[in-house]
C-alpha positions in Angstrom: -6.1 1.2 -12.2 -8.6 3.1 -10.4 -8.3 1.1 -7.0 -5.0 1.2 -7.5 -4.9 4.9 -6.6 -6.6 4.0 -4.1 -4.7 1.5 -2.6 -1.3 4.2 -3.1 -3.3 6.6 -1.3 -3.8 5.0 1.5 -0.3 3.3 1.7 1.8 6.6 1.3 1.9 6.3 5.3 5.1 4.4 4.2 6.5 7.4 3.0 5.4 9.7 6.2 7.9 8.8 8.2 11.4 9.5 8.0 12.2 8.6 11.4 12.4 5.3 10.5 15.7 4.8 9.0 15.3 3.8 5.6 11.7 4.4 5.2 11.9 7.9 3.6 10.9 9.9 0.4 14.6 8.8 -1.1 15.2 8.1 -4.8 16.7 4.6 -4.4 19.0 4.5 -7.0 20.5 7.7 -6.1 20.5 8.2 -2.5 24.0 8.6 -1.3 23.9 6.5 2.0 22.1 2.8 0.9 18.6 1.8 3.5 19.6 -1.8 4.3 19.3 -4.6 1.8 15.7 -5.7 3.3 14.0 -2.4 2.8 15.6 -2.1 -0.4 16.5 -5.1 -2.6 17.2 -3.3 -5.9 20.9 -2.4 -4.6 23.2 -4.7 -4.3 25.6 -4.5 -1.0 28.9 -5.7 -0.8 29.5 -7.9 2.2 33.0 -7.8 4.4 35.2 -10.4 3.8 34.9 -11.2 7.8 31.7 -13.4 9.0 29.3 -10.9 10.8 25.7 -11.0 12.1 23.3 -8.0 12.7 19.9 -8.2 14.4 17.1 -5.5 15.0 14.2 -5.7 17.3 11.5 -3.2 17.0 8.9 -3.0 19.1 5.7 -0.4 18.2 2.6 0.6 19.4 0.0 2.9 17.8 -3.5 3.7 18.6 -5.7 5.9 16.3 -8.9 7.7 17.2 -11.9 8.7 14.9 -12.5 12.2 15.4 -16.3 12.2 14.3 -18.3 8.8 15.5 -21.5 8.6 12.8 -21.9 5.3 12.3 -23.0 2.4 14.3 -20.7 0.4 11.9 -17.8 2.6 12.0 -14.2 1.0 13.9 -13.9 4.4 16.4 -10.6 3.4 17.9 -8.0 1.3 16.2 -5.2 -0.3 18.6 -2.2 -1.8 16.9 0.9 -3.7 18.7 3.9 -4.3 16.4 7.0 -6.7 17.3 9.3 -7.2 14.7 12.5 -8.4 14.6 15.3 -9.4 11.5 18.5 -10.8 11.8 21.5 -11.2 8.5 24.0 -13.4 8.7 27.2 -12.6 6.6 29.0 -16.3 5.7 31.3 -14.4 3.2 31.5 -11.8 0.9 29.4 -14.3 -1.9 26.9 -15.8 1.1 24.5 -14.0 3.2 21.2 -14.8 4.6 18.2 -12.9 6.1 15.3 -13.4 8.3 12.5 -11.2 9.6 9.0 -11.8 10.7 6.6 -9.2 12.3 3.9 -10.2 14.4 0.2 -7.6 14.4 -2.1 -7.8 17.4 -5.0 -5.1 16.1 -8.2 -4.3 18.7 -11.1 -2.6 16.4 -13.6 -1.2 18.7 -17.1 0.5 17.8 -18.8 3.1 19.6 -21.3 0.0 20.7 -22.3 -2.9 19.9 -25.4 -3.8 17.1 -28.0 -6.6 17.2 -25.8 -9.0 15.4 -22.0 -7.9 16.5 -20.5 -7.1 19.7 -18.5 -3.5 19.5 -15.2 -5.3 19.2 -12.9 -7.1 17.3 -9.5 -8.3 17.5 -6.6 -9.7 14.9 -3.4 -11.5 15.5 -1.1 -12.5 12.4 2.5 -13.1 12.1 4.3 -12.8 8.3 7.7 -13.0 7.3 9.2 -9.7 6.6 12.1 -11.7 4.9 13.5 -15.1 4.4 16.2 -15.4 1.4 19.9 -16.2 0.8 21.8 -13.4 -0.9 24.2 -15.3 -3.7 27.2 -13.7 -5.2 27.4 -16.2 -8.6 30.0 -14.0 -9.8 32.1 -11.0 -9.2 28.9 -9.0 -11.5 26.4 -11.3 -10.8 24.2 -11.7 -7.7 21.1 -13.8 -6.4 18.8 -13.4 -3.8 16.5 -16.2 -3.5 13.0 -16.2 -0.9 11.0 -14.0 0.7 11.9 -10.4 0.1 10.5 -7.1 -1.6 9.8 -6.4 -5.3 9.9 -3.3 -5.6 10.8 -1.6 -9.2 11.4 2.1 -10.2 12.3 5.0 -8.7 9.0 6.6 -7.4 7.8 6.2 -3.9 3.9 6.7 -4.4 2.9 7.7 -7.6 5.1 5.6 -10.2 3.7 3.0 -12.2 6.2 0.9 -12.1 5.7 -0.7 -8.7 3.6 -3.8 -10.4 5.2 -6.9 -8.0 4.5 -5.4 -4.7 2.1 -6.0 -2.4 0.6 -3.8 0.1 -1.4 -4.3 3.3 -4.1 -1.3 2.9 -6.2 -2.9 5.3 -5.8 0.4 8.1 -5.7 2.7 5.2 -2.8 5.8 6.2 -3.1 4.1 9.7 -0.8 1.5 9.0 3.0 1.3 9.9 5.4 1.4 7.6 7.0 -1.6 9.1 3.5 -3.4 8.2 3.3 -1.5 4.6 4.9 -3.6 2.4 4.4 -7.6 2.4 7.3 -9.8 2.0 7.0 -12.4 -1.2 8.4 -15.6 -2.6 10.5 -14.5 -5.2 13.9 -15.3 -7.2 16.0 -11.8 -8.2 19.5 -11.0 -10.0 21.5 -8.4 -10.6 24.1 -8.8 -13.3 26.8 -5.9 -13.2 27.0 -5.9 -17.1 30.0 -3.2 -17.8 30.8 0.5 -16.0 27.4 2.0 -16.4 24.9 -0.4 -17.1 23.1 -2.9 -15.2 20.3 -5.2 -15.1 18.0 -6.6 -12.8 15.3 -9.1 -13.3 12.6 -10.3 -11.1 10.1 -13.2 -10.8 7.3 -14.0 -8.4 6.2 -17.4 -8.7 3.5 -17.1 -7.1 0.4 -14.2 -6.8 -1.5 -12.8 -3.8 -3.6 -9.5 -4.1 -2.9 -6.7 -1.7 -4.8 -7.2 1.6 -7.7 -5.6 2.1 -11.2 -5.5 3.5 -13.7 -6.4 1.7 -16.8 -5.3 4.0 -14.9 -4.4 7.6 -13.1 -1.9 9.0 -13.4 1.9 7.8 -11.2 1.5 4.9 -13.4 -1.8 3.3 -13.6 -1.7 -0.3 -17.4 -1.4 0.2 -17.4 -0.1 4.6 -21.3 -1.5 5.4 -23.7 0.9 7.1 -25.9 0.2 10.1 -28.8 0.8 7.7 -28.0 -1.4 4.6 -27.6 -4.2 7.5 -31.1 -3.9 8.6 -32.0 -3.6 5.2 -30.2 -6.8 4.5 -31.6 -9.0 7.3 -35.5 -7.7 6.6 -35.2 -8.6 3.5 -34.2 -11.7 4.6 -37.1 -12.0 7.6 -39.2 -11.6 4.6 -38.5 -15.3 4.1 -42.2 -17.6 5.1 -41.4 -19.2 8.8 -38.3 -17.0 9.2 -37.8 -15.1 13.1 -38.3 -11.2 13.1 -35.3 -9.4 11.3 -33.6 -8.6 14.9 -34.0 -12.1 16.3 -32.2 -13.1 12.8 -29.3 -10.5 13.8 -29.4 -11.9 17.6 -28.7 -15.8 16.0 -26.0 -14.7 13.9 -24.5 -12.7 17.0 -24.6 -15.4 19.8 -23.0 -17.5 16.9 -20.2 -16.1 15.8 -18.2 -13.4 17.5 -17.9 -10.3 15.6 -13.9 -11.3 14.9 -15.5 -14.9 13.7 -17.8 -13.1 11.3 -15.0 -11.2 9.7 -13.5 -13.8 8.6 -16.0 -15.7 7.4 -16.9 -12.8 4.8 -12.8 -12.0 4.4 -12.4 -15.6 3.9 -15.3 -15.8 0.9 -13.8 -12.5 -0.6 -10.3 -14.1 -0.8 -11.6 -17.2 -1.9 -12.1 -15.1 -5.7 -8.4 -14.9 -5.8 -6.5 -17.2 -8.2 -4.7 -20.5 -6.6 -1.0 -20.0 -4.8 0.8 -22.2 -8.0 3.0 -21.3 -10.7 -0.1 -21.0 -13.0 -0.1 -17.0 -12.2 3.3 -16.0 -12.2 4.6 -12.4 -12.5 8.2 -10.7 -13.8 9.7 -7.9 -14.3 13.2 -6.8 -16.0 14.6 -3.5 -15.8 18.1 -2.1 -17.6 19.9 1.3 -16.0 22.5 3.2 -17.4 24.2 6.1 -14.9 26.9 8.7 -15.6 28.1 12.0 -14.1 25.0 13.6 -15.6 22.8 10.9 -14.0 20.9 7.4 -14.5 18.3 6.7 -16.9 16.5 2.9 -16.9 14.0 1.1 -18.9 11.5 -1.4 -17.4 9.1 -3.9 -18.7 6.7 -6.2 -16.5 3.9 -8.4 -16.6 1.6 -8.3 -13.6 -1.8 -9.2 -11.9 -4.4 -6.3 -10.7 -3.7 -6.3 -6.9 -7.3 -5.4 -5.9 -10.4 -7.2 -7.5 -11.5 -5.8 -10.3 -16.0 -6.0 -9.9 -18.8 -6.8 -12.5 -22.2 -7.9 -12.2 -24.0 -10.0 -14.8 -27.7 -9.8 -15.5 -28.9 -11.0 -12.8 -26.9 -8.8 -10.7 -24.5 -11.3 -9.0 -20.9 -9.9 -8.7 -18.0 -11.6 -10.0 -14.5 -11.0 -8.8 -11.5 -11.1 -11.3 -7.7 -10.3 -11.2 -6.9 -9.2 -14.9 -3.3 -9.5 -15.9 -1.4 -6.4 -17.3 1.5 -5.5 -18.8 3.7 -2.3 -18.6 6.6 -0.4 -20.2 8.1 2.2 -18.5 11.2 4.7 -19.0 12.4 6.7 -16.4 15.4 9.0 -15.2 16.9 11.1 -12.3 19.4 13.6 -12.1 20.8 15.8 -9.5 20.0 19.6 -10.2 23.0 21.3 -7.0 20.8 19.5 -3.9 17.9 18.8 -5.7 17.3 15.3 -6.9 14.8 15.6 -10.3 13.2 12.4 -11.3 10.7 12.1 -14.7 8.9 8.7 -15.6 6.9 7.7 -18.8 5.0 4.3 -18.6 2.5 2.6 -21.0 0.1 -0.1 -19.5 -1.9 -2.4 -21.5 -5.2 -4.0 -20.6 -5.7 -1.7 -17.2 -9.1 -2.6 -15.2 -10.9 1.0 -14.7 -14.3 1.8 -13.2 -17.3 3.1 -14.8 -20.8 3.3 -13.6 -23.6 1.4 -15.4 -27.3 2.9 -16.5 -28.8 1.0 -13.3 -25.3 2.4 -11.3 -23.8 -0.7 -10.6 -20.3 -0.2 -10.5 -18.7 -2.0 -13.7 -15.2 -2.7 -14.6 -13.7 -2.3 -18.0 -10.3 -2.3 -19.4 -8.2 0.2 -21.2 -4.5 0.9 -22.1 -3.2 3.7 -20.3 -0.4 6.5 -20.4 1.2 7.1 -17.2 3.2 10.6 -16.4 5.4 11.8 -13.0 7.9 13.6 -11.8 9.4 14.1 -8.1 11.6 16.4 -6.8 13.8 16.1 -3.5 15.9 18.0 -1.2 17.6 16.9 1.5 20.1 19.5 3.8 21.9 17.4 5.8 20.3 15.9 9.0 17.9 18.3 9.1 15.8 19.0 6.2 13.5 16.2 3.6 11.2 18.1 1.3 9.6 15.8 -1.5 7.0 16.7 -3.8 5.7 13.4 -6.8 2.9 14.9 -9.5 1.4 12.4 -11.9 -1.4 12.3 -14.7 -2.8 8.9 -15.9 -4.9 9.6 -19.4 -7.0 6.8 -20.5 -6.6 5.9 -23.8 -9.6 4.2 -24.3 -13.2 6.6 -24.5 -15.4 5.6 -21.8 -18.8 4.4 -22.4 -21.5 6.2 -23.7 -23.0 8.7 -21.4 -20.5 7.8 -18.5 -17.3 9.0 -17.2 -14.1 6.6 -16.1 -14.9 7.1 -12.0 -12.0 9.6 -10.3 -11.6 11.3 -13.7 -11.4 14.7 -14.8 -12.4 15.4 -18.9 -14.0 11.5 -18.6 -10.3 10.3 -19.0 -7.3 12.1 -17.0 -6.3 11.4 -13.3 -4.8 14.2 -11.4 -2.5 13.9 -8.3 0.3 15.3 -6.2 1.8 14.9 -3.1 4.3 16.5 -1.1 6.3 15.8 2.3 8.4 17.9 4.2 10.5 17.2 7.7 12.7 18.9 10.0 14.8 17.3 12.6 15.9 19.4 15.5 18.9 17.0 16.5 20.0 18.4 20.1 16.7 16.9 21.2 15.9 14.2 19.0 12.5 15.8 17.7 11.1 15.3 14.8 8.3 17.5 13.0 6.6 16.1 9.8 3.7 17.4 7.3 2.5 15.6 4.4 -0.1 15.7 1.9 -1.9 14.9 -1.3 -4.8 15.7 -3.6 -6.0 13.7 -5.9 -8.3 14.6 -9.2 -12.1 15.1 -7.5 -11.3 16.3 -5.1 -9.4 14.2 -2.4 -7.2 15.4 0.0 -5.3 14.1 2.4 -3.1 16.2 5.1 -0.6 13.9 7.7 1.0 15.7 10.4 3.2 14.1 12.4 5.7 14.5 15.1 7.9 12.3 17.3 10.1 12.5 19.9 12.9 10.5 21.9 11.9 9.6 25.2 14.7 8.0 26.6 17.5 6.0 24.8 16.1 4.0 22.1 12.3 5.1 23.3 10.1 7.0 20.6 7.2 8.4 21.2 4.6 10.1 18.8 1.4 12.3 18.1 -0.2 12.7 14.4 -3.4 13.0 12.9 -5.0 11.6 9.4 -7.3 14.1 7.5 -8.9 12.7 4.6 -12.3 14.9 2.8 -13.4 15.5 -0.7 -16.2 16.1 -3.1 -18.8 14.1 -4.6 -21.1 11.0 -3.5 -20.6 8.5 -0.6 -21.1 4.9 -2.8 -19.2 3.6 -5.2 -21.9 3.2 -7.6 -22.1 7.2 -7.6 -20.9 8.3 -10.9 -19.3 11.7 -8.8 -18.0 9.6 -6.4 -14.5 10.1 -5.3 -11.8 8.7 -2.7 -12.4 11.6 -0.5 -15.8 11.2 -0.1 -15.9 7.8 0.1 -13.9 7.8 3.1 -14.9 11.7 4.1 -16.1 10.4 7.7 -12.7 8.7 9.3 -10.4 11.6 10.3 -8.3 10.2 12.9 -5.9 11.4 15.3 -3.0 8.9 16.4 -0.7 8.0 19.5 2.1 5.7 19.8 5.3 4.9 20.9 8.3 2.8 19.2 11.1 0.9 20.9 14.4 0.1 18.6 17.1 -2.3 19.9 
């Protein structure tokens, strides 16, 4: 649960920026104008009667910029090139189909190079954004079959519901929002019941975690330090007949490139994760009821932890696990004259949470917990999005002896809020943007952003990531928090984005 807040932390980028078309702070399931059927699969679109055919092509490219450089270790400049592109087919009003794919190129450069790694390091990946057949069975019942998002509830950051979705987190509030959210096999209906009430059910054959580092990159689970590196290869030089500890790091360097050696350790990491077959599967089923007065929906999952979940046995070895979970949740949204109010209540059994052990190893237990939010939103026309999502998680199980749940407050409450506003100044296609959050600790994070049209379909932007808080620097630190854990990679951010 813990990581979790985490890994929502660092993907809110997805909700910083409105620009996009469809990828703003907007209740779902109450917006007035519906984001397209590939950003959000819970609503149902009726199709002309006429074949059709509609393709975008985005093309993006950001590059972020560490404003302190302390670390040898540390990625100082992060260059990302985006091309995506998605095209639907419409075969009748009962047959569609989709398909999208997005390909990354990433450049991760260090201030210099060390004895064992050159200074930098390149990705390339593509992934499907979408791949599924939209069936209309009946008149009340549809399909959609293949790749394609799970997302469930009515809360952008902050809900628990969102227990099927995956998230690359691997560039932290760096990433794009069209690289946020990761595209999954999956089989999903909607059955119209009666005027009012509707259902919707979910299931995702197969699991994969979020994506994360486990060791690179400033946003690794556990980032590595120049020092515990030399640390790590004297203690290996202590070996009988072994070269000196920089020799050792000079081997491994004209070995393997520094791209090759991140995926040898990402490679072992993922290797914990359970097999790609149906022996994992997750599900979800949620009921809504709307009226004048509003909509109201009930949703019940099971689900696997998206980021490992650590012990270490006595010998101190660490052992990776994805714990399965279920939840409960009841939520409901109502429009207050322009302001959209929105209230959830979830229950979630057998969550993995983080405590600290008498030698401070990081350990993981579980415990049920209670889940609280509420969001507001306003939204004037073409010009003005204010959003604001508060939420407290209480654990409902008492924390070992001595110890505190880690990113608690009272050993068993977490705190957070965030808030987003925007304003669009239309006659010159400008858009200003400041977001925010703080989380129990304390974390917070400040995102302002702004971006501009060029020319024609031409975007160009500026921004900056500011992330701080309190407390220690390692996980195994009982006053550890987010903030401080990631207190040293404030970055500022340049890019442009071309829509066709």
């Amino acid at each position: 649960m813990l990581l979790a807040v985490a890994g929502s932390a660092r993907a809110q980028a997805v909700q910083f920026a409105p620009a996009e078309g469809g990828e703003v702070i907007v209740d779902p399931e109450l917006a007035a104008q519906t984001p397209p059927a590939a950003e959000q699969p819970e609503t149902t679109i009726a199709a002309p009667s006429e074949q059709s055919a509609d393709v975008r092509l985005v093309l993006r490219s950001r590059v972020g910029v560490d404003l302190e450089w302390q670390d040898p270790r540390e990625d100082v400049v992060e260059a990302t090139q985006l091309m995506l592109i998605e095209a639907r087919v419409r075969r009748s009003e009962q047959l569609s189909f989709t398909v999208g794919v997005r390909a990354v190129h990433k450049t991760l450069t260090r201030a210099r190079s060390t004895p064992d790694a050159d200074p930098v390091r390149f990705e390339l990946e593509a992934a499907p954004t979408a791949m599924h057949a939209d069936v209309g069975v009946t008149d009340n019942v549809h399909t959609r079959v293949g790749y394609q998002g799970v997302h469930l509830g009515r809360f952008d950051v902050l809900g628990a519901s969102d227990v099927l979705s995956r998230y690359d987190l691997r560039s932290g509030p760096m990433v794009m929002p069209e690289t946020s959210e990761i595209a999954q096999p999956a089989i999903s209906a909607d059955w119209d019941i009666l005027q009012g009430l509707a259902v919707r059910g979910i299931y995702v054959p197969f699991f994969a975690p979020h994506m994360i580092y486990a060791f690179e990159g400033d946003y690794a689970l556990q980032p590595q330090r120049q020092a515990d590196t030399e640390v790590g290869f004297e203690e290996i030089d202590d070996i009988p007949l072994t070269p000196t500890a920089e020799a050792l790091a000079n081997a491994w360097r004209s070995a393997l490139s520094r791209s090759a050696q991140a995926r040898l350790t990402e490679g072992a990491f993922a290797a914990f994760a359970p097999d790609p077959n149906l022996g994992s599967p997750q599900a979800g089923l949620r009921v809504t009821a709307h009226g004048p007065a509003g909509e109201v929906a009930l949703t019940a999952a099971t689900a696997l932890e998206k980021l490992p979940t650590l012990n270490f046995n006595a010998a101190g070895i660490p052992r990776l696990h994805y714990g399965r979970f279920g939840l409960l949740s009841l939520d409901a949204a109502t429009g207050v004259g322009p302001v959209q109010l929105g209230v959830e209540v979830a229950y979630t059994s057998d969550r993995a949470v983080f405590s600290t052990t008498e030698d401070d190893l990081p350990q993981t237990r579980e415990s049920d917990i209670l889940h609280t939010a509420v969001r507001g939103e306003l939204i004037e026309g073409d010009e003005w999005l204010v959003a604001v999502e508060a939420s407290c998680a209480t654990m409902l199980a008492d924390p070992p002896d001595d110890q505190d749940w880690l990113f608690t407050v009272e050993r068993r409450f977490q705190l957070a809020a965030i808030g987003f506003i925007g304003y669009s100044i239309t006659d010159i296609d400008l858009r200003l943007e400041l977001g925010g959050g703080v989380l129990v600790g304390p974390t917070y994070l400040i995102t302002p952003r702004v971006e501009l049209r060029l020319w024609d379909q031409l975007y160009g932007e500026v921004g900056a990531y500011l992330i701080g808080g309190k407390g220690g620097s390692r996980l195994s630190d009982p006053s550890a928090t987010l903030g401080s854990l990631y207190d040293d990679i404030d970055q500022v951010l340049f890019g442009l984005r071309w829509l066709i």
